[in-house]
C-alpha positions as CSV (number, residue, x, y, z in Angstrom):
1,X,0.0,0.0,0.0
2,X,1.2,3.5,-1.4
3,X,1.3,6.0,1.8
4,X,-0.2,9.1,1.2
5,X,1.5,12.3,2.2
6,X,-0.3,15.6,2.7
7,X,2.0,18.7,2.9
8,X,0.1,21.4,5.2
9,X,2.0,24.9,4.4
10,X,1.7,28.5,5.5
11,X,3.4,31.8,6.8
12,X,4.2,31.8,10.7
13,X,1.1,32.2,12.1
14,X,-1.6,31.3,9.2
15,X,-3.0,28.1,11.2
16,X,-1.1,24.9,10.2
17,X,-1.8,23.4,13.2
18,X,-4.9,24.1,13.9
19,X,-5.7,23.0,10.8
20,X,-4.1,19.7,11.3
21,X,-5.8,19.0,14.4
22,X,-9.0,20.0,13.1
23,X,-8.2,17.1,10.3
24,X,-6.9,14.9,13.1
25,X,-10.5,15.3,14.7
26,X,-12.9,15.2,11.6
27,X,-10.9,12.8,8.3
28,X,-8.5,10.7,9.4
29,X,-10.3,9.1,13.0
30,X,-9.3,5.3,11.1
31,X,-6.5,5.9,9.9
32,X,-2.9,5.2,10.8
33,X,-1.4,8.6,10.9
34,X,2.1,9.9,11.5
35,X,3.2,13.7,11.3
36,X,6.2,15.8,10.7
37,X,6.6,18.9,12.3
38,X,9.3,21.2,11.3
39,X,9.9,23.7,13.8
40,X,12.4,27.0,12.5
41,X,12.9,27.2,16.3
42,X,15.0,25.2,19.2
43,X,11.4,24.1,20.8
44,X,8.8,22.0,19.1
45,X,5.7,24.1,20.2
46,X,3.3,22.4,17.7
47,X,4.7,19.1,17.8
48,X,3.7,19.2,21.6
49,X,0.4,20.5,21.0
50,X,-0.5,18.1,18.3
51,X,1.0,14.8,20.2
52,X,-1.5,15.8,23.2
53,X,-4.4,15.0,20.0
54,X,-2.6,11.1,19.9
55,X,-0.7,11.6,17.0
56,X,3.1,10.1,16.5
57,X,5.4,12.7,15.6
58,X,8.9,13.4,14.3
59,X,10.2,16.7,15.0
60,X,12.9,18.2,13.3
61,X,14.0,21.5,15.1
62,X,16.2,24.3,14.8
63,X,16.4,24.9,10.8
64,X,14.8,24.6,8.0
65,X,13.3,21.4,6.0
66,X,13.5,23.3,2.7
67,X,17.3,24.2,3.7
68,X,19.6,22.6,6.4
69,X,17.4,19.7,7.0
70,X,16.4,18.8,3.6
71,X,18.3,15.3,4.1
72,X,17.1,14.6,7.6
73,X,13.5,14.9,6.2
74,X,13.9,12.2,4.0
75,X,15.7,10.3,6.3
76,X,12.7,10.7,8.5
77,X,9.9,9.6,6.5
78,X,11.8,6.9,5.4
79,X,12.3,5.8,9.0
80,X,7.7,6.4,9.7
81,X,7.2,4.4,6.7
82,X,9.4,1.4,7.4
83,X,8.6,1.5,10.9
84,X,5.3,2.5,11.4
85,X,3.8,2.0,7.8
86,X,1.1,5.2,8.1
87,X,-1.8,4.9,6.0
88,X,-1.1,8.8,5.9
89,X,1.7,11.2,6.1
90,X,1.3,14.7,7.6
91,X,4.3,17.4,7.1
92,X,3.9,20.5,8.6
93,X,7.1,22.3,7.5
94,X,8.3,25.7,9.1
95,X,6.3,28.8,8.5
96,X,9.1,30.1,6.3
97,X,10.0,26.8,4.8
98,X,9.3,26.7,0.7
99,X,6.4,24.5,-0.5
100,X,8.7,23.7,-4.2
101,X,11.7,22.5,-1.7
102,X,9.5,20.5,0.3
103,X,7.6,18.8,-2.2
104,X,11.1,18.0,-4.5
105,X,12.5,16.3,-1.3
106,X,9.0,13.9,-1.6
107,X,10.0,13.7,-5.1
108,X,12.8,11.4,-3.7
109,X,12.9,8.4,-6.1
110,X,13.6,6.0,-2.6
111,X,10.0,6.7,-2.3
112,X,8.6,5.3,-5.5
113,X,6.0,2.7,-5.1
114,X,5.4,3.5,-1.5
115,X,4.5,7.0,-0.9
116,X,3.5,9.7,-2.6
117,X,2.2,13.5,-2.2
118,X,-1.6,13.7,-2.6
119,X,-2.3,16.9,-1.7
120,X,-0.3,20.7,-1.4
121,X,-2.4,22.8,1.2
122,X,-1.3,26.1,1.9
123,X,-3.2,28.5,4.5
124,X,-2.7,31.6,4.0
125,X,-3.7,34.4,6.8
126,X,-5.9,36.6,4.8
127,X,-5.6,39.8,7.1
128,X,-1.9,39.5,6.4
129,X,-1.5,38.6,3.0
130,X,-0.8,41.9,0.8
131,X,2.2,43.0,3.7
132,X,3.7,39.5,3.7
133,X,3.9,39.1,-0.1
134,X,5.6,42.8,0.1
135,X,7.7,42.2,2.9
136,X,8.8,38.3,2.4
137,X,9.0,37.9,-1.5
138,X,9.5,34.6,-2.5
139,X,9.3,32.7,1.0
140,X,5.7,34.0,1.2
141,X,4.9,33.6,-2.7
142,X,6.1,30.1,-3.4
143,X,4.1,28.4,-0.8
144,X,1.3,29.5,-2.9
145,X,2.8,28.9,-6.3
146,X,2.7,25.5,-5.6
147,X,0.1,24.5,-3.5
148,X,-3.2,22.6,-5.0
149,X,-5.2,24.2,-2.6
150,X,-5.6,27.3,-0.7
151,X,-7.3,27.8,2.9
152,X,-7.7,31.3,3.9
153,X,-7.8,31.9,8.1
154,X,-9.5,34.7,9.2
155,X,-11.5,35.2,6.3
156,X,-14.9,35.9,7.9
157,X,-13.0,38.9,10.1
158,X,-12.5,41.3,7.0
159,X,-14.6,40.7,4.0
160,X,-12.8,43.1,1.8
161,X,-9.1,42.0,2.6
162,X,-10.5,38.6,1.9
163,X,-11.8,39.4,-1.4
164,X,-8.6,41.3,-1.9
165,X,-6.2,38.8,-0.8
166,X,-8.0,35.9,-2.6
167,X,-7.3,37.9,-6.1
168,X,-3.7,38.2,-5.3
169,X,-3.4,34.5,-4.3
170,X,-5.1,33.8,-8.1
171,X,-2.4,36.2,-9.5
172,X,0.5,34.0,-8.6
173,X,-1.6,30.6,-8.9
174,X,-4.8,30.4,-10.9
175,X,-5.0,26.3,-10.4
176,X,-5.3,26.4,-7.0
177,X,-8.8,25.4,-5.3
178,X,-9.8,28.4,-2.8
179,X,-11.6,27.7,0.5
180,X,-12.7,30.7,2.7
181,X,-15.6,29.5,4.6
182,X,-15.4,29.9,8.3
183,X,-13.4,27.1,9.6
184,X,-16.1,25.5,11.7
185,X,-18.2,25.3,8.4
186,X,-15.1,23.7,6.9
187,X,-15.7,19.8,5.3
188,X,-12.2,18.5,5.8
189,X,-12.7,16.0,3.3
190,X,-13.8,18.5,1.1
191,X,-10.1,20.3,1.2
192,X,-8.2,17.0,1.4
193,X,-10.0,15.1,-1.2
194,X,-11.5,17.2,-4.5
195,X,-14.4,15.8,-5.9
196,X,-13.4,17.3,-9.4
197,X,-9.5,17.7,-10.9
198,X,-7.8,21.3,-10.1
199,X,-8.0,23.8,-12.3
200,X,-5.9,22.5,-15.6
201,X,-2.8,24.3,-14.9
202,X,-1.5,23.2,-18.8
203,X,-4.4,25.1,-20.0
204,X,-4.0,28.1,-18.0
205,X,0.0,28.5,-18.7
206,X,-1.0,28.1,-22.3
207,X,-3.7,31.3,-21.6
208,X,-1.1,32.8,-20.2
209,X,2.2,32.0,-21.6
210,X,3.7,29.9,-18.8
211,X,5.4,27.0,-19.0
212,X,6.7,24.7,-16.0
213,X,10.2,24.0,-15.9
214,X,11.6,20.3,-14.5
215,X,10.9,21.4,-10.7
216,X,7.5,22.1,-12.0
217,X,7.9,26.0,-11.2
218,X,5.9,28.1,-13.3
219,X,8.2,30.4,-16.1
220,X,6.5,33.6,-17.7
221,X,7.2,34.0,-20.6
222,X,6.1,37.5,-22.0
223,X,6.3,39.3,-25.4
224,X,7.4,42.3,-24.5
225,X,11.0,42.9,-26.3
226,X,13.5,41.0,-24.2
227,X,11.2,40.4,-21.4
228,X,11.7,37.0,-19.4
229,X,10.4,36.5,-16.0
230,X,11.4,33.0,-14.2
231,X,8.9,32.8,-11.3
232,X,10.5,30.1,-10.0
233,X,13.9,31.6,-8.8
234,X,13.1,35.8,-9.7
235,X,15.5,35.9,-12.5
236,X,14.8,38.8,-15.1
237,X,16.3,40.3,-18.3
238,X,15.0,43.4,-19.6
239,X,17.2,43.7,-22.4
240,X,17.3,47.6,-22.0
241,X,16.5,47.7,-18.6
242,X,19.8,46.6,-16.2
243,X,18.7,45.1,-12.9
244,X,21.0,44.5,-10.2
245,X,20.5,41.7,-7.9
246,X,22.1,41.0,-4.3
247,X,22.1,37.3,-3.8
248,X,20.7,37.1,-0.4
249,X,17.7,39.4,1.0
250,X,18.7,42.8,1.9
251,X,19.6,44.6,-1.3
252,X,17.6,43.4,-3.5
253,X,17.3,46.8,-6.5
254,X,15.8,47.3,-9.6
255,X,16.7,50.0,-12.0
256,X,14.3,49.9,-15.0
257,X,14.7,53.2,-16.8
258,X,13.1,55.9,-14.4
259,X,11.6,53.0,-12.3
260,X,13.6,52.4,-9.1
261,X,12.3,50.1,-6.4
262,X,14.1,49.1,-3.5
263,X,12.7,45.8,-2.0
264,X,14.6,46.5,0.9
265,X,12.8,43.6,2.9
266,X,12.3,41.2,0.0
267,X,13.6,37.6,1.3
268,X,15.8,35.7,-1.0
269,X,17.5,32.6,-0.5
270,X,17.1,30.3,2.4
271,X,15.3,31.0,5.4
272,X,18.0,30.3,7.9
273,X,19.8,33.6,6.0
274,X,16.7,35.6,6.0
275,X,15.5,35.2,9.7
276,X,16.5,35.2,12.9
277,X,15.5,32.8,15.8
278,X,15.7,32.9,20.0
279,X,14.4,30.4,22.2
280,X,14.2,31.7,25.8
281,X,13.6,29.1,28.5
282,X,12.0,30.2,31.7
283,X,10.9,29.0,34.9
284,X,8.9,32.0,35.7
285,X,5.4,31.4,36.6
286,X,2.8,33.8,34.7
287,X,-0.7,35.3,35.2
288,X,-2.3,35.3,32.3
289,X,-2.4,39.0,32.4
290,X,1.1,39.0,33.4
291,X,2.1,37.4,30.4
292,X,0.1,39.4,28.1
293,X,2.2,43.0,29.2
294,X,5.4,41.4,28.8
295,X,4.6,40.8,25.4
296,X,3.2,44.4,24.9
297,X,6.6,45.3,26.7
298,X,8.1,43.5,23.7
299,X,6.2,44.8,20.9
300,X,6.8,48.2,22.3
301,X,10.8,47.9,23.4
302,X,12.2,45.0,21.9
303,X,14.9,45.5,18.9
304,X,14.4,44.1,15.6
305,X,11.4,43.2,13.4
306,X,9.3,40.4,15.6
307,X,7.0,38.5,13.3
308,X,6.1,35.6,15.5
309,X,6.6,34.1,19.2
310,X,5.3,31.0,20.3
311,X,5.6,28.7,23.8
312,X,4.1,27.2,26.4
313,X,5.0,28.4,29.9
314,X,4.5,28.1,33.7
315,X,1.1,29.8,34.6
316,X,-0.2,30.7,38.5
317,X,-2.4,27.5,37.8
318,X,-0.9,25.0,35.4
319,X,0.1,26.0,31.9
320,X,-0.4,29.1,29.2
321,X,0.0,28.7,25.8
322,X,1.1,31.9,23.7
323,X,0.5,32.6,20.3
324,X,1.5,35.7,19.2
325,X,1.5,37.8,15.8
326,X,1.7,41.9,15.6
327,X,-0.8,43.1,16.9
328,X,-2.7,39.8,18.2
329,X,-1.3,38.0,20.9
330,X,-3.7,35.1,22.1
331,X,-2.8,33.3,25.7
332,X,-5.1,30.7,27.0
333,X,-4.9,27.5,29.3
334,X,-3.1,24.9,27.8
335,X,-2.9,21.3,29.0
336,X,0.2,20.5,27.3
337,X,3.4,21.3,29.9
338,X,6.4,23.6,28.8
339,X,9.3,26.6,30.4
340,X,9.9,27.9,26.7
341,X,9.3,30.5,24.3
342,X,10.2,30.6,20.8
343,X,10.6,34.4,19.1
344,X,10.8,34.4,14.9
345,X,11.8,37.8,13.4
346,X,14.7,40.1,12.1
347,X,17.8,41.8,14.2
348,X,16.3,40.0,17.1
349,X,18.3,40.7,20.6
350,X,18.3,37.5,22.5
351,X,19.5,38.6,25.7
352,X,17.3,41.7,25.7
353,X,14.1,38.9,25.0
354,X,15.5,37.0,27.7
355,X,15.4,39.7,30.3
356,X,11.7,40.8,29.1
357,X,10.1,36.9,30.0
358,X,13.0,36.6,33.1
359,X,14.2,33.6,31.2
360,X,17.8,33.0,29.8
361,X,19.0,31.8,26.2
């Protein structure tokens, strides 16, 4: 029996998880399940939360599957098939982990004949969408490129960004299936399983003059002079126009006649380049409220770009479990025991993050 493997991408923060214990729950109750979670940080936050649900987990931590860890994620299915022969595969890669790199290393040809990738399911957090396509270039873009389907979270909150972000995410990929009902209304099998094909991606890159390389990336090709636009890596050639490229993700300048844009923030590369990543551990005990003004101390003081922080710590009674984006930071009782917290962002101080949550590095 071929094992099925379900790929379950997204920013940091969309709602990979969540969605994954929500399918845990409601399509695969019968089923012999086993999950990878990649965590970009030192602590496996969502592999704890999702092996409280039953599950059997391999966590791969501190890095990158699509980068640094590439091999050991082979390595590790390999291991859950031979040893535990799952009827289905869950990988829940990092949020800033590429979709194309993930899915190439289940192109593996070790795995012929006994698994294979059913489904590319990316959730994207439609409040967030236009700033993190701006601000994170390609690690944001790909996971869309390639997914089958898309799952926007928050969608009910903000009608109009909904409508807004789910014409971008058509821009960069027109075959993709779009869900945005409330999650509660969601039919898992629905998202897992289509009862119809995708959209025929051949016909739509012949409507549109795309073509899909060997890694199956989508190239543009455009009459327009000398005008080529790879998708797949952001390669250009004007022929008139020079551009100038940095290799990595802080210069990253175009020079197009009068046109000058300066990406600044546009990511490039691999993620462990791009972003930074402190785990603070912490025997400090929290109230709730307690917790929820050191993180507004944070937002307020702390150096650097945050993007996400995530952890289970010590509470007055039991254990809190903190999920926190700009602007949103959610803390609530959590049955799952933990003493860390893991901070995702740019120019990050550690010791200064430290000393806000009275922890140490």
């Amino acid at each position: 029996m071929i094992a099925e493997i379900y790929i379950i991408s997204g920013f940091l923060g969309a709602g990979k998880t969540t969605l994954i214990r929500k399918l845990l729950k409601e399509a695969f109750t019968d089923e012999r399940i086993a999950i990878v979670e990649n965590d970009f940080g030192e602590v496996g936050v969502d592999a704890s939360l999702i092996r409280a649900e039953g599950a059997e987990v391999a966590e791969l931590r501190a890095g990158c599957i699509c980068c640094s860890l590439a091999g050991d994620l082979v390595k590790t299915l390999r291991r859950l098939i031979e040893n535990n022969k799952p009827d289905k595969l869950i990988i829940e890669p990092s949020g800033v982990g590429k979709l194309s790199d993930v899915a190439a290393a289940c192109a593996d040809p070790g795995f012929d004949g006994i698994a294979e990738v059913k489904r590319k399911i990316t959730v994207v957090d439609a409040s967030r969408c236009g700033a993190y396509l701006e601000n994170f270039g390609e690690f944001f873009s790909d996971q869309i490129e390639h997914a089958d389907a898309v799952l926007f979270s928050h969608a009910e909150e903000n009608p109009e960004r909904t409508d807004a972000a789910r014409a971008l995410v058509e821009s960069l990929n027109a075959r993709a299936e779009l869900f945005a009902e409330p999650w509660d209304d969601l039919d898992a099998a629905r998202l897992l399983y289509p009862a119809t094909p995708p959209r025929d991606r051949d016909a739509h890159c012949h409507d549109h003059g795309h073509v899909h390389d060997e890694h199956d990336r989508c190239v543009h090709e455009h009459e327009c002079g000398e005008h080529e636009h790879d998708c797949g890596e952001h390669r250009h050639a004007h022929g008139e126009h020079p551009h100038a490229h940095d290799a990595h993700c802080g210069e990253h300048e175009h020079d197009c006649g009068e046109h000058e844009h300066d990406c600044g923030e546009h990511a490039h590369g691999f993620a462990e380049d791009a972003f930074d990543t402190v785990t603070i551990r912490t025997e400090r005990a929290f109230g709730s409220d307690e917790l929820r003004a050191c993180v507004l101390r944070m937002e307020r003081e702390a150096s650097g770009k945050i993007l996400r922080a995530k952890g289970i710590l010590r509470g007055s009674e039991g254990f809190l479990s903190l999920q926190y984006l700009p602007g949103d930071a959610k803390i609530e009782n959590c049955a799952v025991e933990g003493d860390a917290l893991c901070v995702i962002g740019r120019g990050l101080n550690g010791p200064e993050l430290a000393a806000l949550f009275g922890g140490v590095l």
